[in-house]
N, C-alpha and C positions, 0 to 999 in steps of 0.2 A: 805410597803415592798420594800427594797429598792434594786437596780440593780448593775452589774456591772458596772463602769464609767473609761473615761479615767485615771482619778488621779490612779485605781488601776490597768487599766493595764499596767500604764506607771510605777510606783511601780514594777510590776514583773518583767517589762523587765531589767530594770534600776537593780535589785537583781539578778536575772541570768545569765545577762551581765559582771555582776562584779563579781560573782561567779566562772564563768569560765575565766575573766580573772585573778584571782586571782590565781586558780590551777592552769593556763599555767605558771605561775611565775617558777613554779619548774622543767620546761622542761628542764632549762640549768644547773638543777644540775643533770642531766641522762647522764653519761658517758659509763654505762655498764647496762648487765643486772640485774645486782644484784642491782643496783640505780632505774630502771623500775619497779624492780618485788618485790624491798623488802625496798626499801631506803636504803639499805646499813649497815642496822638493827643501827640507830642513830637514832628513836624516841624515845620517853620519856612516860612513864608510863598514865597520864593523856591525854593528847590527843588521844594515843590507847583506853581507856577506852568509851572514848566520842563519839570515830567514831562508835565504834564494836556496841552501842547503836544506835547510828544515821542509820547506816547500818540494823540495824536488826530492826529497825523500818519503814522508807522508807515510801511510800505510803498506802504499801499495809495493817502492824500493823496501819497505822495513819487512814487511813480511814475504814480499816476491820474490829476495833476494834469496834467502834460507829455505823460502818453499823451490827456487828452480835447483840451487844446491843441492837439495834434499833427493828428488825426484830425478835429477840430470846427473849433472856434473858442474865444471868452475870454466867449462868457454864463455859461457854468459859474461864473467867477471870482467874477460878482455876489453868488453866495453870500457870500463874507467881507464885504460892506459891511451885512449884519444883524445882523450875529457879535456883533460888542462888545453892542449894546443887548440881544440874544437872551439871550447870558449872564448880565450884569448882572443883568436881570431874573431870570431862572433862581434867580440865585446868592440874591439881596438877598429877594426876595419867598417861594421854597420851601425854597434849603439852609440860609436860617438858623433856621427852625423845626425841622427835622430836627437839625442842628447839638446846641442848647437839648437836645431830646429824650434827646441821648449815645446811640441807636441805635447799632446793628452795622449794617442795610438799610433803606435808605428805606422798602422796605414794611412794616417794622411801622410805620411810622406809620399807616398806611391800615388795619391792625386796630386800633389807639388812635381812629382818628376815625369808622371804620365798623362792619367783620367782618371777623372772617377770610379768608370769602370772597375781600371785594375783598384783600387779602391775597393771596392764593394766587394771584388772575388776573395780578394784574400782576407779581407776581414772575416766573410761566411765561410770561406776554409776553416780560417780560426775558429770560429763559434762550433763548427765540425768538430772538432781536432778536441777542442777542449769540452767539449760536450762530454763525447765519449769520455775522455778522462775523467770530469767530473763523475759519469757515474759508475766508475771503475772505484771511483776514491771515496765513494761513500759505500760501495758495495764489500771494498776488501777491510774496512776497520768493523763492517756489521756483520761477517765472519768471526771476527775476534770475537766481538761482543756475544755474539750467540753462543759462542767455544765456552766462553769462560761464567755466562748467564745462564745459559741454559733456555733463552728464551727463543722466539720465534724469528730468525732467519731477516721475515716480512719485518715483521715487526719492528726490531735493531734496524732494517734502512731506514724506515719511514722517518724512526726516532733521531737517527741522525742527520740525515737529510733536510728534514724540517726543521729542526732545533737550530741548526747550524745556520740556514738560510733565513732564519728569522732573527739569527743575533748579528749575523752579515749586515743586512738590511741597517741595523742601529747602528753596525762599526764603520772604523772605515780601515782605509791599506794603513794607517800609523800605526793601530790599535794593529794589526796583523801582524807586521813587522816584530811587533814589543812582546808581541805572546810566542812568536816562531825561536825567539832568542830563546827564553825560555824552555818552549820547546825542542828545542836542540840540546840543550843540556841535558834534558829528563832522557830522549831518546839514546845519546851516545853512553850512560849511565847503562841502560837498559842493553846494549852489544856491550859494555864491560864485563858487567855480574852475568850475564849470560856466558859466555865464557870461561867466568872466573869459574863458575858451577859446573862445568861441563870439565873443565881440567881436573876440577877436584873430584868430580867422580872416577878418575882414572889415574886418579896418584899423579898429577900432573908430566905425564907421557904424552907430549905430542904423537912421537913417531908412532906409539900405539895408536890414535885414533887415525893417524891418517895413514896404519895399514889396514886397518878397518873398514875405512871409505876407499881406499883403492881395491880391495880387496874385490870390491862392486863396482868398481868403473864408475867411482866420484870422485875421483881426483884428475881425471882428465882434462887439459885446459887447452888441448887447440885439435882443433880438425881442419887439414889441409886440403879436404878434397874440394875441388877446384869445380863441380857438379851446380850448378844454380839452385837445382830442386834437393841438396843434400841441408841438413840442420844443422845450425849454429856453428861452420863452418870460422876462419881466422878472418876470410873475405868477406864475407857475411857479417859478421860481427863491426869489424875496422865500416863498414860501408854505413850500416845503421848506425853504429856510432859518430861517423863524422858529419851525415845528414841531419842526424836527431837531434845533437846538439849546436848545429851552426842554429840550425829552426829554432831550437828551445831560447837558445841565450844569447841570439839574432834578431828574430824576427815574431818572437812570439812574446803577445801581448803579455800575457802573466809573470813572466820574469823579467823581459825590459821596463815593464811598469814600475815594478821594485828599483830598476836603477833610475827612473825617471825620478824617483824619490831622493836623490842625492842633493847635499850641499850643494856639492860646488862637481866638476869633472873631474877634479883629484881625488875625489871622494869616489866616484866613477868607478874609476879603474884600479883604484886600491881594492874597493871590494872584490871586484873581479877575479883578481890575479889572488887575494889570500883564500874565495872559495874556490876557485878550480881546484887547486892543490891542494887543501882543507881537506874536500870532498873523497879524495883519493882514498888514505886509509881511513876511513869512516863506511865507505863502501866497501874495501876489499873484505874491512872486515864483517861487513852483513854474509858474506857469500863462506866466508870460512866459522862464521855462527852453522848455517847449511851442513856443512861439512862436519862438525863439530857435533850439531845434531842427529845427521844418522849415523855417525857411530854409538851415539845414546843411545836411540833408540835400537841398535840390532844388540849392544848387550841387556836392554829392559824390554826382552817382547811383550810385556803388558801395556806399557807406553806405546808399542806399535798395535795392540789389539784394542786400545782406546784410540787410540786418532783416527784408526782405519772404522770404527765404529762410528763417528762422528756422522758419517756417509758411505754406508758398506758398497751401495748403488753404483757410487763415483768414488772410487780412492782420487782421482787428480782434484777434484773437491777435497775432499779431506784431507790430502796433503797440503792444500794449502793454509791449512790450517796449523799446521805441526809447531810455530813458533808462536802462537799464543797459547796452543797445546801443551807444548813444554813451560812455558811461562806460568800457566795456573797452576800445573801438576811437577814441574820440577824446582823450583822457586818458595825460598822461604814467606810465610805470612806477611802483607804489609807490603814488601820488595816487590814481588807479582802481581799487586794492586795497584801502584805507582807505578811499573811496566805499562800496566796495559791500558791506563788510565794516559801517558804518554800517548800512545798508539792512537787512542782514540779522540785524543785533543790537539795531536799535529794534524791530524787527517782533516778535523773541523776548521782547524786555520787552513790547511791547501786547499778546503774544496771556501774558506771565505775568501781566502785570494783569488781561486780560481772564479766563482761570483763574482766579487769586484771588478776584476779585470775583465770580463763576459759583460757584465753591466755599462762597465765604460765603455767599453767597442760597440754595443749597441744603440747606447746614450751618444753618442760622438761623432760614429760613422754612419749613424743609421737616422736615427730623432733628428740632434739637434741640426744635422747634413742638410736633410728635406726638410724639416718642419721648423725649423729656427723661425723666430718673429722677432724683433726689437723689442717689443713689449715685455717680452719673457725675460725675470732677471736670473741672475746666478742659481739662487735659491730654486729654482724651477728645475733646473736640472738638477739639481742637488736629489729633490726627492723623484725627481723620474728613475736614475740610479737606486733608488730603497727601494721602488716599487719593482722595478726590471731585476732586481735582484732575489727578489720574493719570487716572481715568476719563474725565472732559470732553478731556483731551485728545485722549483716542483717539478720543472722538465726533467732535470739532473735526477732526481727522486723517484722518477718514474721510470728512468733508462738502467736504476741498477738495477733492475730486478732482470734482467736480461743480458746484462753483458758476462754473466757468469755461465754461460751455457759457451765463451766462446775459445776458454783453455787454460791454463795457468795463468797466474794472476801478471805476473810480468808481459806474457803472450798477448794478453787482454789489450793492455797499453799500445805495446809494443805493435800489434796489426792495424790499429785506430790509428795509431800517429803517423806509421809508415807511408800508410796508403793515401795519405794526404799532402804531406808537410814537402815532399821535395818539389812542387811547382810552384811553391809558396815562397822558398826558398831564391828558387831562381827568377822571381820578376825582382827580390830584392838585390840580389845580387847582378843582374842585365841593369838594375837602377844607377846601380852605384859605381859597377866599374867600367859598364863601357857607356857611349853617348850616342852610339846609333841607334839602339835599342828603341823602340817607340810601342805606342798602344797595343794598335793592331796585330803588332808583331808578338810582342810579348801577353795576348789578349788569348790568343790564338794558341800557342804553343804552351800556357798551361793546362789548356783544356783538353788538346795533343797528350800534355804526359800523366794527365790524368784518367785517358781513354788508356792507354799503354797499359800503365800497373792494372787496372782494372782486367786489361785483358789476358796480361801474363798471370796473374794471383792467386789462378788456378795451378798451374806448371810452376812457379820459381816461388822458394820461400820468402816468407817476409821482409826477412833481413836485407832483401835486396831492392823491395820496394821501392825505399825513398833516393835511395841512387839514382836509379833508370829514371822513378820521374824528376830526379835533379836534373840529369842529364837530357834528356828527351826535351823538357820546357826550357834548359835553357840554349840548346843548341837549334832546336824550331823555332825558341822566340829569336833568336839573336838572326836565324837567316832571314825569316819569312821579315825582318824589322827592316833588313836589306833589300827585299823583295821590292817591300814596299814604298819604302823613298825612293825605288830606281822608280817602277811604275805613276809616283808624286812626280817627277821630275821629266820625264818623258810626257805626261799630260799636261803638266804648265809649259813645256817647249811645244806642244802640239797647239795651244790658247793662243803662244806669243807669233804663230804662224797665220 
């Protein structure tokens, strides 16, 4: 079994190094903040496509995916077969009104079609939503880092957390976009030869490893019970998945900001439609990595008496460790240095996108909303973004040391985004497709389905969260919006009498 060695950590550093000096390249093309926060919308179809994947993969898909595998089964995976049509739709029916618009944040649309208010909610949802995330995504590549270091746990966040938010700060979204391509390449490299090493230790016999993993109920891929409080259910799954990603590559800042970076609207939705599909086997195959994996590990119980050793306290800790685990220790010299150097320089571009885009919403909908002056030019917001970004980080920084007490690294994500994103969802959606919809209506009724999942959360699994509060916010906003004009209209007949 073999260790980490200089050659690979001199490999990581040597790719990180030149990673972030590669993004600093495009600092001197940030004259304004429209160059910070959007590039000045002069990317190109293909490179958005490549990031918005890299991004939505990160640490947390690259290693949660083969840690739920590992530890579960493959109903998780069902999520990718909503993917394409979730986005699609996402992309064609909400980002191209936004798009038209030439917005900075999706939620100023929602003060063009409402108020402020709604304004103000959903962008703090956001800053919620992706809070949490952020510090999911610096928590799970400072797993690796420790795995494969040896070093302190504490220590690997701080290092990436700070590092990362202090090169954020000098880049901007071009410079992210150009490192994620990149990053995308290293990473689907890193699911090849992982594979390629796992067949070869089994004489390249599929159906031996996946009697192996069935052999343990890891091959399982749907559960039909129809129970709300059962786990990772077909319905369960289908449900999160089609909320999570209307929200992700709808209405949430960090990915539609990427396509706000487009040329032109052909540019738009070419990327679109080549990541939906892209994404597909690029995920299926992280979860069949999983798969792949503990059948390694049940023929090398020394492999399984080091991961589990990692954190004998918590095996669900330690297991999620198991795929940078196998990366140090199964993985030729050099190869597993570039692996995990990958892992750990996508992670630093989604949590810089994830910064930038948290910066803009608070720069936009927040600063320059209330405190705009005439006096103040471009350049002003320009650096309130570096600074707000330096600050989130250290929130970000400070929140991973805690969200790992709260399950699998996918779980983690997964209960943070749930329990927010579906009333978020539906003030965009009452915006866009009907026209009764108003403030108060729609004011009211996400706060309604935000009390709901809060109160079911305890009784109904996760997976079910972002449904109920899709459905809850948008059938209380859409009546209580009728409520309301009747009662508008019944008082102005009451005036005219």
């Amino acid at each position: 079994m073999s260790s980490w060695s200089f050659i690979d950590f001199g490999v990581m550093i040597v790719y990180i190094v030149g990673i972030v000096i590669f993004g600093s390249l495009f600092v001197r093309r940030q004259k304004t903040a429209s160059d910070f926060f959007l590039a000045n919308r002069r990317i190109r179809w293909l490179p958005i496509a490549l990031s918005v994947i890299a991004a939505d993969l990160s640490a947390v898909s690259y290693m949660g995916a083969p840690a739920m595998a590992f530890q579960h089964d493959l109903r998780y995976a069902l999520t990718i077969l909503v993917f394409p049509f979730a986005v699609l739709t996402a992309v064609f029916v909400v980002v191209r009104v936004f798009y038209r618009l030439q917005v900075f944040t999706v939620y100023e649309y929602l003060e063009q079609r409402f108020h402020v208010s709604i304004r103000l909610l959903a962008a703090f949802l956001f800053l919620l939503t992706r809070g949490g995330w952020l510090a999911s995504v610096i928590y799970v590549p400072a797993l690796a880092l420790s795995v494969v270091t040896g070093a302190n746990l504490a220590v690997c966040i701080l290092a990436i957390g700070l590092l990362t938010a202090f090169y954020t700060a000098l880049g901007g979204i071009e410079g992210v976009i150009w490192c994620d391509v990149i990053h995308f390449c290293v990473l689907t490299f890193g699911i090849v030869i992982t594979l390629v090493f796992i067949l070869a230790d089994f004489g390249g016999s599929v159906p031996t490893i996946w009697a192996i993993a069935s052999e343990h109920g890891r091959t399982r891929m749907a559960n039909f019970d129809w129970r709300l409080s059962a786990e990772f259910t077909v319905w369960g799954i289908i449900a999160m998945s089609l909320v999570n990603n209307l929200s992700s590559y709808g209405t949430d800042q960090l990915v539609v900001q990427r396509y706000f970076t487009a040329k032109s609207m052909k540019d738009l939705l070419k990327s679109a439609v080549t990541q939906s599909f892209l994404v597909v086997p690029v995920i299926l195959s992280l979860y069949l990595v999983g798969t792949g994996l503990f059948a390694y590990y049940q023929q090398h119980p020394e492999m399984m008496q080091s991961l589990i050793g990692l954190d004998p306290d918590n095996q669900v800790q330690a297991v999620n460790r198991v795929f940078p685990h196998f990366i140090t220790h199964g993985l030729p010299v050099g190869i597993s240095g570039l692996v995990i150097a990958g892992i750990i320089a996508a992670t630093m571009s989604s949590l810089s996108a994830g910064l930038n885009s948290m910066s803009t919403v608070v720069v936009m909908d927040f600063y320059k909303r209330f405190f705009h002056h005439v006096d103040k030019e471009d350049g002003h917001y320009l650096r309130a973004g570096r600074i707000c970004t330096i600050l989130l980080g250290l929130a970000a920084t400070g929140g991973a040391f805690y969200v790992g007490r709260l399950g699998t690294i996918l779980e983690i994500t997964g209960k943070i985004s749930s329990f927010l994103v579906g009333p978020v969802v539906a003030m965009f959606l009452l915006g866009i497709l009907t026209k009764r919809a108003n403030t108060p209506g729609v004011f009211v009724g996400a706060l309604c389905g935000l009390g709901v999942v809060a109160a079911m959360s305890t009784s109904v699994f996760w997976l079910f969260w972002g449904m109920f509060g899709l459905t809850v916010s948008a059938l209380l906003g859409y009546v209580l919006s009728l409520a309301w004009s009747l009662v508008g209209v019944s008082h102005k007949a009451a005036q005219k009498q």
